[in-house]
Backbone bond lengths (Angstrom), bond angles and torsions (degrees), N, CA, C in turn:
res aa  C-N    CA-C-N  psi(-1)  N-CA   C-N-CA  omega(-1)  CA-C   N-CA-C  phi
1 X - - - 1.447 - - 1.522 108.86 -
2 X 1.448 108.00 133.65 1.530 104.19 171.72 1.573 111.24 -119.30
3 X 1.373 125.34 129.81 1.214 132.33 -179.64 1.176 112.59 -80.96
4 X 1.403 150.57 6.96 1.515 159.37 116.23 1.146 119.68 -20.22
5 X 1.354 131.77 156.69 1.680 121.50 159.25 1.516 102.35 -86.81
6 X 1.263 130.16 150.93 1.448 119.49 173.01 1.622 95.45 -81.97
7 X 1.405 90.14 175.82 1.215 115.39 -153.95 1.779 94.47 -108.26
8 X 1.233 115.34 145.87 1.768 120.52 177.76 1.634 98.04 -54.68
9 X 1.272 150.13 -45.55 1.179 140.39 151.11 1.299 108.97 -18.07
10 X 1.143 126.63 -98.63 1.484 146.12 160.14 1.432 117.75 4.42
11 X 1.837 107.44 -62.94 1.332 98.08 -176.44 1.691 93.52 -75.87
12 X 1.130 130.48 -72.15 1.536 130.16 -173.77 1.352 111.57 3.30
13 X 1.576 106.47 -60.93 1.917 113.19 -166.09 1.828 96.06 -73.25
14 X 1.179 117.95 -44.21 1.699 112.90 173.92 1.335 126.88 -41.56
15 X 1.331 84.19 -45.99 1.863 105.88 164.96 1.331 135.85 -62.56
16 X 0.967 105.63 -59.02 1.765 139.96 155.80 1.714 104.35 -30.91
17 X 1.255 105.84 -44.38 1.850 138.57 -155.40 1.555 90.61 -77.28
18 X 1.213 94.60 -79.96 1.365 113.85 -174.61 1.756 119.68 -12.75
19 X 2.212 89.66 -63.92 1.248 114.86 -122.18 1.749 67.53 -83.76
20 X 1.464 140.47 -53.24 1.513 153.73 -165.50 1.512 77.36 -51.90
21 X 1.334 147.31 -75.28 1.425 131.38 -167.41 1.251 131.58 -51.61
22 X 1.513 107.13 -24.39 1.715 107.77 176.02 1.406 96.65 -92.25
23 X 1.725 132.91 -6.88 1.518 119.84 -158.53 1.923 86.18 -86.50
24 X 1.464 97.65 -39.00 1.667 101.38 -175.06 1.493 128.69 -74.53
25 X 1.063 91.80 -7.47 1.933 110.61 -179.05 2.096 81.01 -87.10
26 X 1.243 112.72 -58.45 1.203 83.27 -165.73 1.250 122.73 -74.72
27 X 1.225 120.40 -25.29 1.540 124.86 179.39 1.826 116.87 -71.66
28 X 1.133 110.45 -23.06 1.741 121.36 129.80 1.037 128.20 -11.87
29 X 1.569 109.97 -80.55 1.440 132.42 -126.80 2.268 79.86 -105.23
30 X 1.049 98.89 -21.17 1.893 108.33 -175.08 1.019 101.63 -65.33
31 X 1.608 106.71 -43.61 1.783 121.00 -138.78 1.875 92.72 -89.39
32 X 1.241 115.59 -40.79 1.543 115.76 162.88 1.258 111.55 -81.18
33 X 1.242 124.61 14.54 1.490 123.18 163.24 2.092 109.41 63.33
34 X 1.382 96.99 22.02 1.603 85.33 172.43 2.308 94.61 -93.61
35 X 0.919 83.03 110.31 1.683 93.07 -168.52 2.034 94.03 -86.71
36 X 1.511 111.21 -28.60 1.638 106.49 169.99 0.794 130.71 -44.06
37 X 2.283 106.20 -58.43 1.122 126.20 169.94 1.591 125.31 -50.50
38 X 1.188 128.57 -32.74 1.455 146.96 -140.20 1.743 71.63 -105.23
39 X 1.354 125.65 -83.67 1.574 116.93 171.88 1.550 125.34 -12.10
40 X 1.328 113.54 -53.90 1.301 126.39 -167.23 2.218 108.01 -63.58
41 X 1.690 95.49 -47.10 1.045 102.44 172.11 1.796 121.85 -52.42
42 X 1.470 91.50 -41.98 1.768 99.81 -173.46 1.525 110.69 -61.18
43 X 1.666 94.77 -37.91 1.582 95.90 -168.06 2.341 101.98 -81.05
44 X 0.638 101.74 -47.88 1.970 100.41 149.08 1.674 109.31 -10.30
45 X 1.425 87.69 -76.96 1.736 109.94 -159.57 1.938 86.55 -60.73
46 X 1.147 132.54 -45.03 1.268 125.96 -150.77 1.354 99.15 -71.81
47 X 1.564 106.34 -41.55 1.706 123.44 -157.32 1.726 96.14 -75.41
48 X 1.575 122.41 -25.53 1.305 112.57 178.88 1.252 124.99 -83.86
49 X 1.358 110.38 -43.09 1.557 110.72 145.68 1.618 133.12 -34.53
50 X 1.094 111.93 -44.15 1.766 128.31 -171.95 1.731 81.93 -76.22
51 X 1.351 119.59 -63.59 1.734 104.17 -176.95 1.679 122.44 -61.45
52 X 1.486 95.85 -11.54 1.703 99.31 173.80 1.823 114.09 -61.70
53 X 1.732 85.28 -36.70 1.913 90.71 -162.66 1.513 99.48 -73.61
54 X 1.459 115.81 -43.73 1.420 136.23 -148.64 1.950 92.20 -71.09
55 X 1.686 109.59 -30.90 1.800 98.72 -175.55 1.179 97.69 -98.07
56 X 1.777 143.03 -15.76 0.829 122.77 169.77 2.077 131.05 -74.54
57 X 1.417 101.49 6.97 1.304 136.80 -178.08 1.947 105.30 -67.84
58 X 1.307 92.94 -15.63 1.496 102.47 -163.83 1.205 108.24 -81.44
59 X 1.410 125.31 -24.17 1.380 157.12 158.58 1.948 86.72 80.87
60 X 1.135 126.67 41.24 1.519 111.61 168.62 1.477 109.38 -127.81
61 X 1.360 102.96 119.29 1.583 105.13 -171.90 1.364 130.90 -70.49
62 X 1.731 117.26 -28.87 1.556 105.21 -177.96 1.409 93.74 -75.02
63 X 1.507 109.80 -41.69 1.728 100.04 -171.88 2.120 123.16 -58.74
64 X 1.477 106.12 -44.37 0.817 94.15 155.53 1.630 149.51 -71.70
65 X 1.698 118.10 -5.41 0.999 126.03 146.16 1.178 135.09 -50.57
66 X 1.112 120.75 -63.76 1.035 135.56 151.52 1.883 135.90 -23.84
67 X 1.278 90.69 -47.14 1.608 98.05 166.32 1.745 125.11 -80.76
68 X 1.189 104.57 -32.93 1.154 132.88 157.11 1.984 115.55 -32.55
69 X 1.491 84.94 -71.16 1.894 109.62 177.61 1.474 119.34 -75.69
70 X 1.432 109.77 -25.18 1.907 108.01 -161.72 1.174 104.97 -68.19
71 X 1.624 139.92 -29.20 1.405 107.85 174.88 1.656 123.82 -67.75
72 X 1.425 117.41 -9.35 1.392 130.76 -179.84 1.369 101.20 -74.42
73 X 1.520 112.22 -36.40 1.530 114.79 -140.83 1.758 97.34 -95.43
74 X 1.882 116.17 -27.62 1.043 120.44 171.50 1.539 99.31 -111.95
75 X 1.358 145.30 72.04 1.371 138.94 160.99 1.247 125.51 -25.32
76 X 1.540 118.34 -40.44 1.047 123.01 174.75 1.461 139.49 -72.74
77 X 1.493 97.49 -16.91 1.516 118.26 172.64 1.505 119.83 -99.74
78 X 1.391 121.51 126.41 1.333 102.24 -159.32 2.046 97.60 -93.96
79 X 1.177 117.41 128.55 1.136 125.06 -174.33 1.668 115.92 -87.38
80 X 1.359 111.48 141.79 1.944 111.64 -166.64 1.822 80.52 -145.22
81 X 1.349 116.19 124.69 1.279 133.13 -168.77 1.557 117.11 -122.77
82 X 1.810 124.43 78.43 1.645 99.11 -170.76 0.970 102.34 -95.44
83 X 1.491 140.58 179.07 1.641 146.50 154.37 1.605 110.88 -140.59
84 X 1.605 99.48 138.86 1.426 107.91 155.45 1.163 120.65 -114.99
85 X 1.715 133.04 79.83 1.326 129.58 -152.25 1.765 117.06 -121.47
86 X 1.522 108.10 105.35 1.361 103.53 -154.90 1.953 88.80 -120.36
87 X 1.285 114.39 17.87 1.321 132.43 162.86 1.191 135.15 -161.16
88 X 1.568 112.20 161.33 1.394 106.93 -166.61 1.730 98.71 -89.48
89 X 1.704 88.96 167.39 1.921 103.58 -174.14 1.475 97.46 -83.81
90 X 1.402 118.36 128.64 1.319 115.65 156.83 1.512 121.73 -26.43
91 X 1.079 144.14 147.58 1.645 151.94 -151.30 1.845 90.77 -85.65
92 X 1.190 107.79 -51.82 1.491 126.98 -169.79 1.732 111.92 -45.30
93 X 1.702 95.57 -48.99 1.739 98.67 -161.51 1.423 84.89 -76.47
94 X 1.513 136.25 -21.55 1.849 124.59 -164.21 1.409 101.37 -18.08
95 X 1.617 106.12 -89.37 1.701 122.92 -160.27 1.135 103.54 -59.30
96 X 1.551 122.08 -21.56 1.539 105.30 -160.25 1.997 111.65 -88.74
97 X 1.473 112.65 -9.41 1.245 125.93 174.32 1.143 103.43 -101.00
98 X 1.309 150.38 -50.83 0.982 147.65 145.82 1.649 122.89 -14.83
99 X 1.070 105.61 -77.62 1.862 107.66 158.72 1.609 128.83 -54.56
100 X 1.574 102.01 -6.39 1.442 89.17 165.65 1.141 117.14 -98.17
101 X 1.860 117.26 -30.51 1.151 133.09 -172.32 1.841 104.58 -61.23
102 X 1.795 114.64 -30.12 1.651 111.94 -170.00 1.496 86.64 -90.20
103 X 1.447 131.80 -20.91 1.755 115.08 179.32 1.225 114.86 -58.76
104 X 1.803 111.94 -56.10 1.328 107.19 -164.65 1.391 108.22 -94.18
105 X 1.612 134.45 21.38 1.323 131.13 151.62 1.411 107.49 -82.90
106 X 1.626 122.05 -54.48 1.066 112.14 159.87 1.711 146.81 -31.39
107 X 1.493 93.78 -17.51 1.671 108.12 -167.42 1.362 84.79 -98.10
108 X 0.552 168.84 -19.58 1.566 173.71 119.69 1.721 143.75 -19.26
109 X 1.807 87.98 -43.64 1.124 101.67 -153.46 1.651 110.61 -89.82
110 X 1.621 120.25 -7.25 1.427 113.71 179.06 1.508 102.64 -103.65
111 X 1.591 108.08 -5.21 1.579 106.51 178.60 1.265 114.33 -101.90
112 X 1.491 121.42 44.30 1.588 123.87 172.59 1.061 135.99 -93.22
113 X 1.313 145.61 144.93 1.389 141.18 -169.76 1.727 100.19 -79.83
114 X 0.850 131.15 132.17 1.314 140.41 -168.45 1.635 92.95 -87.10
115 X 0.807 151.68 -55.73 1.488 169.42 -171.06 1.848 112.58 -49.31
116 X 1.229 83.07 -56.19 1.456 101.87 176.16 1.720 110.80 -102.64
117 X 2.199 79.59 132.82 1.782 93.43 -176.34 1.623 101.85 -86.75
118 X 1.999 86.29 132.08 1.609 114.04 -174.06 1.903 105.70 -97.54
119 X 1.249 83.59 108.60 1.875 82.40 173.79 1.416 109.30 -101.16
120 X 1.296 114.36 152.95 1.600 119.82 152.96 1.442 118.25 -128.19
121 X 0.869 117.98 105.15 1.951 130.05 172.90 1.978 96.48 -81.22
122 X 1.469 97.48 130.33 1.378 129.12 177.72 1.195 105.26 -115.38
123 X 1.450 114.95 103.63 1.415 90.18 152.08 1.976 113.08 -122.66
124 X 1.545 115.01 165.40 1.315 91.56 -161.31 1.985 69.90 -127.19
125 X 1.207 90.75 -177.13 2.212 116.01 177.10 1.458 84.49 -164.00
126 X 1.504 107.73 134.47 1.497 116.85 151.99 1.297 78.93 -158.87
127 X 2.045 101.19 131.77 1.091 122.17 162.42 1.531 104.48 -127.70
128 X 1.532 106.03 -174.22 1.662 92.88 -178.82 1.466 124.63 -64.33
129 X 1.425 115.95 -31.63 1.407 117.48 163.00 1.345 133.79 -65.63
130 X 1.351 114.04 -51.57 1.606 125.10 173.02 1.448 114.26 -104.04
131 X 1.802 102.37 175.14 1.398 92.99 168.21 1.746 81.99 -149.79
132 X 1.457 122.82 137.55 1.175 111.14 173.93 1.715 110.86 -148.48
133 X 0.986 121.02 120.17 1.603 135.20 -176.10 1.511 110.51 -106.43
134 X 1.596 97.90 111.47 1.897 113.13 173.07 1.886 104.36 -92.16
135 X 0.955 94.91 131.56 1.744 101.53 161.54 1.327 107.58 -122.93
136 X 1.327 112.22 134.77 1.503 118.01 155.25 1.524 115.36 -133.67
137 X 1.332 106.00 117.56 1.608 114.92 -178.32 1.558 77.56 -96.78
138 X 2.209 92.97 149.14 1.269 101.42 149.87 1.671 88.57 -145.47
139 X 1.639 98.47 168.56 1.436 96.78 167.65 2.052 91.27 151.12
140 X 1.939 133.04 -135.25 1.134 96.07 165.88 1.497 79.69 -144.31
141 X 1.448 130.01 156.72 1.317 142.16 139.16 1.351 129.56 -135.89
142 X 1.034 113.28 174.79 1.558 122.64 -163.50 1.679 101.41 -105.17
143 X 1.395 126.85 -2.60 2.023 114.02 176.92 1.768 89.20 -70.44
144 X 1.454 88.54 123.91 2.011 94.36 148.15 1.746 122.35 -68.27
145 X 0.807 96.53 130.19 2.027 114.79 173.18 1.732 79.72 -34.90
146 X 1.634 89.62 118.67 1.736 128.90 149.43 1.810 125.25 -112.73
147 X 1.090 102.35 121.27 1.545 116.26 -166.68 2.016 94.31 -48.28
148 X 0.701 166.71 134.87 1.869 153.14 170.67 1.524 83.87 -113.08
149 X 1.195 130.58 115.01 1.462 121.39 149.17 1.908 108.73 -72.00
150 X 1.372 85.11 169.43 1.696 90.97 -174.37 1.549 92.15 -130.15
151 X 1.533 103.59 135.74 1.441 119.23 -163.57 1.447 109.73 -87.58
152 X 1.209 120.29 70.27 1.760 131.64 -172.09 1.633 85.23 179.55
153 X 1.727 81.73 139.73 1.545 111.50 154.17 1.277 129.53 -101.18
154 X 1.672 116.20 1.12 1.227 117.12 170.54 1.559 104.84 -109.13
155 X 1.372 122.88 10.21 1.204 134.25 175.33 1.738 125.96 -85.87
156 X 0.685 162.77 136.55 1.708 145.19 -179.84 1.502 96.20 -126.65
157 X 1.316 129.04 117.71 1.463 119.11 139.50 1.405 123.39 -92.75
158 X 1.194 104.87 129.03 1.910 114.74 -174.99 1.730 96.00 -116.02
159 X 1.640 94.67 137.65 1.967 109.13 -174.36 1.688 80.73 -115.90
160 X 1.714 82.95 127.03 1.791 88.12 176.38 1.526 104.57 -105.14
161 X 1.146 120.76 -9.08 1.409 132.76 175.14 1.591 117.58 165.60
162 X 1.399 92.49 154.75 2.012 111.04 -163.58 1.064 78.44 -163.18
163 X 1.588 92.99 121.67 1.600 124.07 140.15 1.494 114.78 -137.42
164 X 1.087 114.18 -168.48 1.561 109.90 168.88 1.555 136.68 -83.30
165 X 1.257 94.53 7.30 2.004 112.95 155.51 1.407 122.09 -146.02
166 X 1.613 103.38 36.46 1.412 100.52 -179.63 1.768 93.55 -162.51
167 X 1.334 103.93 146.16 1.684 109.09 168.83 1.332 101.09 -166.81
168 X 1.499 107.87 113.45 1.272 114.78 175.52 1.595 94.49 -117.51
169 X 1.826 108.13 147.89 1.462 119.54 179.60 1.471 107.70 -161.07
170 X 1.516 124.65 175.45 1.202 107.54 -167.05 1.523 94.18 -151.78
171 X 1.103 143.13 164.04 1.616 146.62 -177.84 1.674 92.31 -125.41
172 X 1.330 133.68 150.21 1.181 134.79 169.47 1.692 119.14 -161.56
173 X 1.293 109.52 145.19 1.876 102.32 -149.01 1.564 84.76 -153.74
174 X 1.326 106.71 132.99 1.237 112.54 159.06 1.679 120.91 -99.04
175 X 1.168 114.97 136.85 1.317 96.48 -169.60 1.910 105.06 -96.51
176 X 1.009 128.75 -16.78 1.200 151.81 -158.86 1.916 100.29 -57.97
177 X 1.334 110.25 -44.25 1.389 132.78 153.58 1.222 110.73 -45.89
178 X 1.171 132.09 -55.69 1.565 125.05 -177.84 1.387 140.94 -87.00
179 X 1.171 87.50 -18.89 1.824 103.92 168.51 1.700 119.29 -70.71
């Protein structure tokens, strides 16, 4: 994990990385003639792209940076990202979801069992009225449950459960207030 933002270098070669690993998975998957498998990959690559446009829809940049980078930024955690986003995030909540989302990965992230696979499922909803973000890490570590306040009063974070292989929490914003 790096507590830095990477640098456009940085993401480029990740990218770059990536894209040579899905070109060789498929040219693989050709070369043994599973032509399904090799499909399955393409349709992946399409569906991550289509979620690239669909979170950048949010129009908020640290936050959408950020989502963008965190599986690079936490390697160790394997990241699953859905969205239903039929509006943009108020300008205001950007840093402030954003900074909660790198706190409580951070609270996490040097106390992991190396052994055991660490997932985090994202899912986000921003419509014009609400905006509401579920996380569920699973996987196992050793940090004890820390209260994280979230720096907004029109913001709510609710912890639906923490233990030491599970943390479910939720961010929730009305937008109806801000307009």
């Amino acid at each position: 994990m790096t507590d830095q933002p990477l640098t456009v270098n940085e993401v480029l070669r990740h990218m770059n990385h990536d894209f040579l690993n899905h070109l060789q998975l498929i040219k693989m998957n050709l070369a043994l003639e599973n032509v399904e498998r090799a499909n399955e990959v393409l349709m992946n690559i399409a569906q991550n792209c289509n979620r690239f446009f669909v979170i950048n829809s949010l129009h908020a940049e640290r936050l959408v940076e950020w989502l963008h980078t965190c599986e690079w930024r936490f390697p160790a955690i394997n990241m699953t990202i859905d969205c239903a986003i039929t509006d943009a995030l108020p300008a205001k909540w950007d840093h402030v979801i954003r900074d909660y989302l790198e706190t409580t990965l951070q609270h996490i992230a040097n106390y992991i069992d190396a052994i055991v696979e660490q997932n985090c499922q994202i899912n986000i909803i921003s419509t014009k009225d609400y905006f509401e973000l579920n996380v569920e890490i699973k996987g196992r570590w050793t940090a004890d449950y820390k209260q994280i306040p979230i720096d907004s009063n029109e913001l709510v974070a609710e912890v639906e459960s923490y233990s030491h292989s599970l943390w479910r929490y939720s961010v929730l914003g009305s937008k109806e207030v801000i307009y």
